[in-house]
N, CA and C atoms as a LAMMPS dump frame, in Angstrom:
ITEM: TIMESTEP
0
ITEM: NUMBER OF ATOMS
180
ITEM: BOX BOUNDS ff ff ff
-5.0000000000000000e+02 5.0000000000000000e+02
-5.0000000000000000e+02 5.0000000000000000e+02
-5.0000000000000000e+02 5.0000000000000000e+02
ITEM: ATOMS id mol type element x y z
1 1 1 N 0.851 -1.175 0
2 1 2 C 0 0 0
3 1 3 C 0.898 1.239 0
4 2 1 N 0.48 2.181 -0.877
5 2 2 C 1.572 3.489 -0.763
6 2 3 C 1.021 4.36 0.03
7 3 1 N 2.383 4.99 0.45
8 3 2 C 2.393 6.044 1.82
9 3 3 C 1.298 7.132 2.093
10 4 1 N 0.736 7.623 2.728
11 4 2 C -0.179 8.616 2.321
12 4 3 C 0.219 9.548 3.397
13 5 1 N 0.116 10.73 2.614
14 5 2 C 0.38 11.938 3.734
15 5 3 C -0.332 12.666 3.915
16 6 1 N -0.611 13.462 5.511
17 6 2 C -1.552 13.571 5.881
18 6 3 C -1.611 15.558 5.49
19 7 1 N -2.619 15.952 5.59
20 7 2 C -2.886 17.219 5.443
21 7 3 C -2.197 18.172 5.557
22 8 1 N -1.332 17.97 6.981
23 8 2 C -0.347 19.27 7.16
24 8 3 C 0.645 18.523 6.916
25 9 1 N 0.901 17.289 6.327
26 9 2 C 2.359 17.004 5.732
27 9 3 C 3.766 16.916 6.869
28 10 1 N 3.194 16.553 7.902
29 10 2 C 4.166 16.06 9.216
30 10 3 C 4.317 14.906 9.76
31 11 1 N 3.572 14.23 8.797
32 11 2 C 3.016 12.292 8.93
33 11 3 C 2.643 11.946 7.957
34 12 1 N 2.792 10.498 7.527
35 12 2 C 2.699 9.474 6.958
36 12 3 C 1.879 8.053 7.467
37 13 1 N 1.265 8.024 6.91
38 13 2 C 0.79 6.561 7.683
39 13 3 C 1.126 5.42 6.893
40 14 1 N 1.708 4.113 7.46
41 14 2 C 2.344 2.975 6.744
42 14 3 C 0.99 2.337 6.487
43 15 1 N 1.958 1.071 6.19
44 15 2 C 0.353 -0.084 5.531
45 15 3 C -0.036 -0.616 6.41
46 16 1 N 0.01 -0.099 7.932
47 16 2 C -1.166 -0.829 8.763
48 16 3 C -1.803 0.658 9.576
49 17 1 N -1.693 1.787 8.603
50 17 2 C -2.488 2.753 8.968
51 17 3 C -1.78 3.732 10.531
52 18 1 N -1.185 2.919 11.08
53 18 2 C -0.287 3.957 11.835
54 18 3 C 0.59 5.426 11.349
55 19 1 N 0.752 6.239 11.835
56 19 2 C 1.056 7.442 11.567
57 19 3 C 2.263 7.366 12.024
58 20 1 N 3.961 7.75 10.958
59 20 2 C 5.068 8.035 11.169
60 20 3 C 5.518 9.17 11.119
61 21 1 N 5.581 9.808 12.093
62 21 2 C 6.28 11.508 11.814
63 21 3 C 7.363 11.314 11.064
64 22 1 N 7.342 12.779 10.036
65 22 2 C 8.732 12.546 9.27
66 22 3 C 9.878 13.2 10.259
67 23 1 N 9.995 13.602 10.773
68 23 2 C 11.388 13.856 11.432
69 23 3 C 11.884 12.086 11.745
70 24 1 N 10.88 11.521 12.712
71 24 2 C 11.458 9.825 12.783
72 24 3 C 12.012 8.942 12.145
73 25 1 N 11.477 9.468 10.866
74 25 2 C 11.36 8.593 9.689
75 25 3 C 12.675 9.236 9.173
76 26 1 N 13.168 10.108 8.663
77 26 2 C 14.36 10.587 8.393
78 26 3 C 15.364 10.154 9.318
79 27 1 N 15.568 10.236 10.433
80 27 2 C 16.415 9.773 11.184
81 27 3 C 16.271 8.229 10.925
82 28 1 N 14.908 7.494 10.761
83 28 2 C 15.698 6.093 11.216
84 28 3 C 16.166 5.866 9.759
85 29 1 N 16.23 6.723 8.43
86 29 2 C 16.708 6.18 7.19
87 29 3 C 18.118 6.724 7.635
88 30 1 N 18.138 8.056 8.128
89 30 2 C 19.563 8.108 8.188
90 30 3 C 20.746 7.311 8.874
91 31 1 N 20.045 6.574 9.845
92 31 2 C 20.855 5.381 10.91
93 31 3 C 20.962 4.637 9.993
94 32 1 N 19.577 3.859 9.065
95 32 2 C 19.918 2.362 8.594
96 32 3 C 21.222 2.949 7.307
97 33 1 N 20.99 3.95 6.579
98 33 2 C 22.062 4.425 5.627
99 33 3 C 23.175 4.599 6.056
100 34 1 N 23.747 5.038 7.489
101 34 2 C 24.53 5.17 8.119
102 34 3 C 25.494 3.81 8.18
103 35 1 N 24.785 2.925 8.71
104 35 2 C 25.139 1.544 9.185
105 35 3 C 25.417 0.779 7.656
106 36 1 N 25.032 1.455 6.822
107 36 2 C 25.256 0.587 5.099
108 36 3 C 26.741 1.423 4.966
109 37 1 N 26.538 2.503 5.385
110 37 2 C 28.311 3.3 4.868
111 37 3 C 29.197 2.398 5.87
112 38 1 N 29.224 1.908 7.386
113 38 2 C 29.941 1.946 8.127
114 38 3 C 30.312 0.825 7.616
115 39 1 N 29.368 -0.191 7.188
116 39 2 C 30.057 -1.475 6.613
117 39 3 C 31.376 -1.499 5.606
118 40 1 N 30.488 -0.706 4.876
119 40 2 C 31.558 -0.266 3.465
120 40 3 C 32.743 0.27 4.013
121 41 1 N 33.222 0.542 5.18
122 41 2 C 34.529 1.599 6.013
123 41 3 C 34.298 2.781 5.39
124 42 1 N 33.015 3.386 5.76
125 42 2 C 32.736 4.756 4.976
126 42 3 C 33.285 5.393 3.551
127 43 1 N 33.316 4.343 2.567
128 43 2 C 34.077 4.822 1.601
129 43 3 C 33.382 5.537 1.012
130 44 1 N 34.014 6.9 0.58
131 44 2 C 33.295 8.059 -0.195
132 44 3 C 32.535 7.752 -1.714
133 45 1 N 31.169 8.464 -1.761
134 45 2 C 30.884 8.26 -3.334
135 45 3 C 29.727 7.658 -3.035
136 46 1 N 29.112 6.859 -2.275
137 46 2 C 27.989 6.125 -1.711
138 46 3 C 27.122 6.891 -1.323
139 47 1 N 27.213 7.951 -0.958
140 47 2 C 25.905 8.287 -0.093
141 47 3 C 24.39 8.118 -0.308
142 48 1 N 24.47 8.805 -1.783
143 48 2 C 22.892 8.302 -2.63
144 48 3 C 22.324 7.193 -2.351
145 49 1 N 23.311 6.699 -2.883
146 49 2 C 23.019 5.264 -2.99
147 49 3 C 22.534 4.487 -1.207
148 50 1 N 23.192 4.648 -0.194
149 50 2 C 23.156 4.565 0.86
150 50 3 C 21.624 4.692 1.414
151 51 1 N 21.34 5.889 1.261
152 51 2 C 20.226 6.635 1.334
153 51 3 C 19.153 6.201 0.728
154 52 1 N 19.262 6.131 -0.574
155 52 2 C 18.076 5.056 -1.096
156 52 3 C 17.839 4.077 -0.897
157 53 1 N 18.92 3.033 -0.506
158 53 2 C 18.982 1.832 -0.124
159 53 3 C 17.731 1.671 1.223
160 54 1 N 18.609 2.233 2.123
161 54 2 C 17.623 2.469 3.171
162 54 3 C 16.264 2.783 3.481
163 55 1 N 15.974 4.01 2.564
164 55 2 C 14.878 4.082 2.324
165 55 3 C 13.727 2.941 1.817
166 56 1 N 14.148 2.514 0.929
167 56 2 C 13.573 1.491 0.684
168 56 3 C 12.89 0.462 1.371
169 57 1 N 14.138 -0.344 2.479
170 57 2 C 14.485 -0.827 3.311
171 57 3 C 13.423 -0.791 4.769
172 58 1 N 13.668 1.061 5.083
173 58 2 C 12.495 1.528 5.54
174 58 3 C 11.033 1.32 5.256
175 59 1 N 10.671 1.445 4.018
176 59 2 C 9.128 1.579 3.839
177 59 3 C 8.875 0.419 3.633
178 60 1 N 9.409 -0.651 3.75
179 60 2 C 9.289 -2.279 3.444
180 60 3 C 8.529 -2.533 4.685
């Protein structure tokens, strides 16, 4: 089910209808992206990629 955002655009609700603030939601993509660079020994040039990864990862 895709994300739906809510009126004033400060939440999201997933596919079981719960509501994710985006500040949360940014942070926990930025940890899981984080933890994909640290593997790699932070090698430069990844970040995008990192980031999307996660994301993904996230909304799964």
């Amino acid at each position: 089910m895709p994300t739906k955002f809510t009126d004033d655009e400060t939440s999201v609700s997933d596919a079981s209808g719960d509501a994710i603030y985006l500040p949360d939601r940014d942070a926990r993509i930025a940890e899981l992206a984080y933890f994909k660079a640290e593997s790699r020994g932070f090698e430069p040039g990844h970040e995008l990629e990192d980031w999307l990864e996660a994301e993904q990862e996230f909304l799964l």
